[in-house]
C-alpha positions as CSV (number, residue, x, y, z in Angstrom):
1,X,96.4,132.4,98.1
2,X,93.0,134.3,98.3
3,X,93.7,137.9,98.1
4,X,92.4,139.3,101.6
5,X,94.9,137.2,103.2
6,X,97.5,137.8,101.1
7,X,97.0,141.2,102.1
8,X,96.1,140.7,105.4
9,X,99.8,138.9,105.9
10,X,101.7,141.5,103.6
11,X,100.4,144.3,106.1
12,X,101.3,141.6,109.1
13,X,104.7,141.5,107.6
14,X,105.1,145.6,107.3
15,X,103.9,145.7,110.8
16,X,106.2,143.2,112.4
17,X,109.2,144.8,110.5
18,X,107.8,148.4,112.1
19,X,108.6,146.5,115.6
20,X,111.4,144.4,115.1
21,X,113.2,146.2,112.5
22,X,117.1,144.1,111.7
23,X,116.1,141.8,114.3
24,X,113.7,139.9,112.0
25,X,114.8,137.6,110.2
26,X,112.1,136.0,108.7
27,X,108.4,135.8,108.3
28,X,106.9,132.8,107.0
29,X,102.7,131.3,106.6
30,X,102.6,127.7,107.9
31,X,99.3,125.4,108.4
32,X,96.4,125.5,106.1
33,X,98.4,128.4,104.2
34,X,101.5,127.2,103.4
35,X,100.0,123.2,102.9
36,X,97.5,124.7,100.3
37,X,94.9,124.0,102.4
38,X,93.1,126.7,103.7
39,X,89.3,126.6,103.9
40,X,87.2,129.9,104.1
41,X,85.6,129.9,108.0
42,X,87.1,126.8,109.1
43,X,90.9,127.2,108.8
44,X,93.4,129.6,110.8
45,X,95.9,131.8,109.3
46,X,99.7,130.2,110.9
47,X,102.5,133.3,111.2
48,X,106.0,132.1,112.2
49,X,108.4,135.0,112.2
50,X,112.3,134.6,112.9
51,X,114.1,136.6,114.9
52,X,117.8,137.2,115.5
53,X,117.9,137.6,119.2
54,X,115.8,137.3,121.7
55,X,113.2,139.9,121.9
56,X,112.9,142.6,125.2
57,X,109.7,142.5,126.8
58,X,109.0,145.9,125.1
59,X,109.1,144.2,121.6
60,X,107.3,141.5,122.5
61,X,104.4,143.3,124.2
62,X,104.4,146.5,121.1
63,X,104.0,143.4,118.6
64,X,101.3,141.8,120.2
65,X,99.7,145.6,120.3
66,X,100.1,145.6,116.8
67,X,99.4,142.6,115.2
68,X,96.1,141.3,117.5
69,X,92.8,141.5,116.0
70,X,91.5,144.4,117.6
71,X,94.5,146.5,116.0
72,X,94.6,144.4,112.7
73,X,91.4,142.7,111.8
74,X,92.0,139.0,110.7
75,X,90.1,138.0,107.7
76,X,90.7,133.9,109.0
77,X,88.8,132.3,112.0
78,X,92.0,133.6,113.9
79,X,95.7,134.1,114.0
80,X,98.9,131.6,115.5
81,X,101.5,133.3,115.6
82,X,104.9,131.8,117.0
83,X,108.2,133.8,117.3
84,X,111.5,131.9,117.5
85,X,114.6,132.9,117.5
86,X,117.1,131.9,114.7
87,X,119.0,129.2,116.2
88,X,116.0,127.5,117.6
89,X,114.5,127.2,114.5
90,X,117.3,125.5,113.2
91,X,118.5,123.1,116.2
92,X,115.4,120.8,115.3
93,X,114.0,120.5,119.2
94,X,112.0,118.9,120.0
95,X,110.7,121.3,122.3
96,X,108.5,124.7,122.1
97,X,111.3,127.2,122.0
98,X,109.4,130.3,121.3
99,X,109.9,133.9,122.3
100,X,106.4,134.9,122.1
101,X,103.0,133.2,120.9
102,X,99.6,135.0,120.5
103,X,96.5,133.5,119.1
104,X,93.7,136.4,118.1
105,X,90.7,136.5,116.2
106,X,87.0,137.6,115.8
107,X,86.1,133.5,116.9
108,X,89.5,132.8,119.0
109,X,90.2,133.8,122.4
110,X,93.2,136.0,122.8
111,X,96.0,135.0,124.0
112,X,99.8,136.1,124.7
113,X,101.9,134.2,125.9
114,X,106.0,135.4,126.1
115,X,107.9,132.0,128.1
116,X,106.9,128.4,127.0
117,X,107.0,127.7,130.7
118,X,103.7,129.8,130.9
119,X,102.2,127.7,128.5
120,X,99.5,125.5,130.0
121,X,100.9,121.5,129.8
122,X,97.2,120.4,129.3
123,X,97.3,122.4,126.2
124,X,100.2,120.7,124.7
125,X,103.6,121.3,124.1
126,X,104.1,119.0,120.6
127,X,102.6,121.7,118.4
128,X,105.7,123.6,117.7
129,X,108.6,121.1,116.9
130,X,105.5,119.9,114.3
131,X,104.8,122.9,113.1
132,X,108.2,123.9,112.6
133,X,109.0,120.3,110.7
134,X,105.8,121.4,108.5
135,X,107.5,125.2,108.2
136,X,111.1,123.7,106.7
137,X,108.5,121.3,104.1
138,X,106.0,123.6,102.9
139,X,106.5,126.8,104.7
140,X,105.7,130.0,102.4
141,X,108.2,132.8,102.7
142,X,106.8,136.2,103.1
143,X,110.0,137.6,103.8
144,X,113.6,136.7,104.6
145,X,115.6,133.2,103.0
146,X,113.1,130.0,102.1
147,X,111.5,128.3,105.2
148,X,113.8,125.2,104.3
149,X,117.1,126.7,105.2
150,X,115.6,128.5,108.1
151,X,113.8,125.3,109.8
152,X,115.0,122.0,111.2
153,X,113.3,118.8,111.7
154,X,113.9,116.9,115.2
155,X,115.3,113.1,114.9
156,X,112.8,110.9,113.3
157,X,112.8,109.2,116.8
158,X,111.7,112.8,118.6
159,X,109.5,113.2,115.3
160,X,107.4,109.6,116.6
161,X,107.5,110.9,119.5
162,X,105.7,114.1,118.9
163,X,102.9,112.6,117.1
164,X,102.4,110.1,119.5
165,X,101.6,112.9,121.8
166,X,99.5,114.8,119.4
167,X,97.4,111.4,119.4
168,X,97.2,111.2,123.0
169,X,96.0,114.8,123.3
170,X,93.1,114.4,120.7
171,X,92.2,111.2,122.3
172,X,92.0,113.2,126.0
173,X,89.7,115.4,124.4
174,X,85.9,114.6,125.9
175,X,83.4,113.8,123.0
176,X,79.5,112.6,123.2
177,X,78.7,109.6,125.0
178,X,77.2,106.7,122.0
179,X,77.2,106.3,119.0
180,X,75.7,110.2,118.1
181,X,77.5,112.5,116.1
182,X,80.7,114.1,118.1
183,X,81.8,117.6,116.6
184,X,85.2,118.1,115.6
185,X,85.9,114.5,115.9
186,X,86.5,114.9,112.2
187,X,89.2,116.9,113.1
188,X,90.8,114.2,115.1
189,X,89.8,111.3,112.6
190,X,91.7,113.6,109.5
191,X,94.7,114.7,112.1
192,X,95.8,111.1,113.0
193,X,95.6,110.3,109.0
194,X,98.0,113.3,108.9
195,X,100.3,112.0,111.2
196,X,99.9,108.4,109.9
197,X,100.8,109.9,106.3
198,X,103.7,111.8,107.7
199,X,105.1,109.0,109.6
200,X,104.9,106.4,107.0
201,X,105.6,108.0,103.8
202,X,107.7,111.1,105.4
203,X,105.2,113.8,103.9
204,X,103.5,116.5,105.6
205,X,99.8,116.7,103.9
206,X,96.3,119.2,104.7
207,X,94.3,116.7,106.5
208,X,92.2,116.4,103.7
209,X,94.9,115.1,101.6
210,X,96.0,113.1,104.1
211,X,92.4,111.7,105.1
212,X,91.8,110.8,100.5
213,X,95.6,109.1,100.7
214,X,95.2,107.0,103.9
215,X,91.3,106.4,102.5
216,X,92.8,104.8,99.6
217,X,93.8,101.6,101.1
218,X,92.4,101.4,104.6
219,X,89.8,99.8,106.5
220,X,88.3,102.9,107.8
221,X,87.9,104.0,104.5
222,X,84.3,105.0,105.3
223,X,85.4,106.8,108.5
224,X,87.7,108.6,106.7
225,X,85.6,109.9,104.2
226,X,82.8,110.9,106.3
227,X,85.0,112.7,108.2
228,X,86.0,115.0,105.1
229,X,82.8,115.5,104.0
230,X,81.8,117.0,107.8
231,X,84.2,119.3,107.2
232,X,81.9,121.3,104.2
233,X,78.5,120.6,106.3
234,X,78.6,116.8,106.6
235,X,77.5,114.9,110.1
236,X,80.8,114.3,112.0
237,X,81.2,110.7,112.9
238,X,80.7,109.5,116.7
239,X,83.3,110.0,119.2
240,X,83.8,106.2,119.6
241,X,84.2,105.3,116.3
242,X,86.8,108.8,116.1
243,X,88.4,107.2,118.8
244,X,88.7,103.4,117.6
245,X,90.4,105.1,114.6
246,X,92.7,107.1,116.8
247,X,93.8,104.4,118.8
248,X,94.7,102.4,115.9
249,X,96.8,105.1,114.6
250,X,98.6,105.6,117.4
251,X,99.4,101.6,117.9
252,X,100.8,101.9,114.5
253,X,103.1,104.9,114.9
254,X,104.3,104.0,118.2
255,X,105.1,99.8,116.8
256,X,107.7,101.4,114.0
């Protein structure tokens, strides 16, 4: 782990203790961090911390206070943060389940949100049970017992279910009309080789890893690889050709 976040999340941790004092549980770095994956101005820094009740409003609004960007500078692109309670992180549901959520950064708009039922439905409501499924794999502990005895995978069949969603949404997503370059279609293009990698061989990989091991035997081979190399600088394959990738992806996690 590169230093500055390492110490950006130690001080994270002190602060979020300050707040929550017994109640938390847990503190743990998902995503890029805990896959091994992080890359310098692209990736976020992921935060799940583990409470043992739920939180008062107080708490929840003092913690935002104290950990957004403007009251603790984030060396990352931004910060995801999720609170859950204890026993939703180990039920496995499939649904959000958090107490709080705040995304905040130099590049990221802020965001608090304190019900999952004020989370906007266009904006997804997979995420969680995912990221909670990569938490109990490869979740680094910062404080509290290891992220596999705190976190819960759903049912393989909910699991299916999830990504299929998580394909949907990246395929809703509006990209260039033709055959020019589309943006963050990379993005899309390396997250459905994740999802393919998790669903067939039950791993959770950085989408790079996931783009090399799905690149290794597939037809999009070329697709694949172009899409990891826009991730350092290269031109991001078209929209339709993202898409065509997606699509076939999807068929395949959705025909198991």
């Amino acid at each position: 782990m590169r230093d500055d976040i390492r110490d950006y999340l130690a001080e994270l941790v002190r602060r979020s203790r300050d707040v929550l004092g017994d109640d938390l549980v847990g503190a743990y770095a998902a995503g890029s961090v805990g896959l091994g994956a992080y890359q310098p101005g692209r990736s976020d820094v992921d935060v799940a911390l583990v409470v043992a009740r739920p939180l008062p409003a107080a708490a929840k609004r003092a913690l935002v206070d104290r950990l957004r960007h403007e009251s603790l500078p984030c060396p990352a692109r931004g910060l995801e943060l999720v609170v859950y309670r204890r026993d939703v992180a180990a039920s496995g549901t499939p649904e959000p389940g958090f107490d709080v959520e705040l995304n905040t950064g130099a590049t990221m708009p802020f965001r608090a949100t304190y019900d999952p039922a004020d989370r906007p439905a266009a904006d997804g409501r997979f995420w969680y049970a995912l990221d909670r499924s990569i938490l109990r794999q490869s979740g680094r502990t910062l404080l509290g017992p290891p992220a596999a005895d705190v976190f819960a995978d759903p049912s393989p069949q909910e699991l299916r279910a999830l990504l299929a969603d998580a394909l949907r949404w990246w395929l809703a997503l509006p990209t260039p009309p033709g055959d020019e370059p589309a943006p963050g279609a990379e993005d899309a293009v390396l997250g459905a080789c994740r999802a393919l990698v998790r669903s067939r061989d039950g791993v959770w990989l950085g989408k790079v890893d996931a783009g090399l091991r799905v690149a290794a035997d597939d037809p999009d081979a070329a697709l694949i690889r172009a899409s990891i190399d826009a991730r350092q600088g290269g031109t991001p394959p078209s929209g339709p050709a993202a898409r065509a990738f997606q699509r076939r992806v999807l068929d395949r996690i959705t025909a198991d």
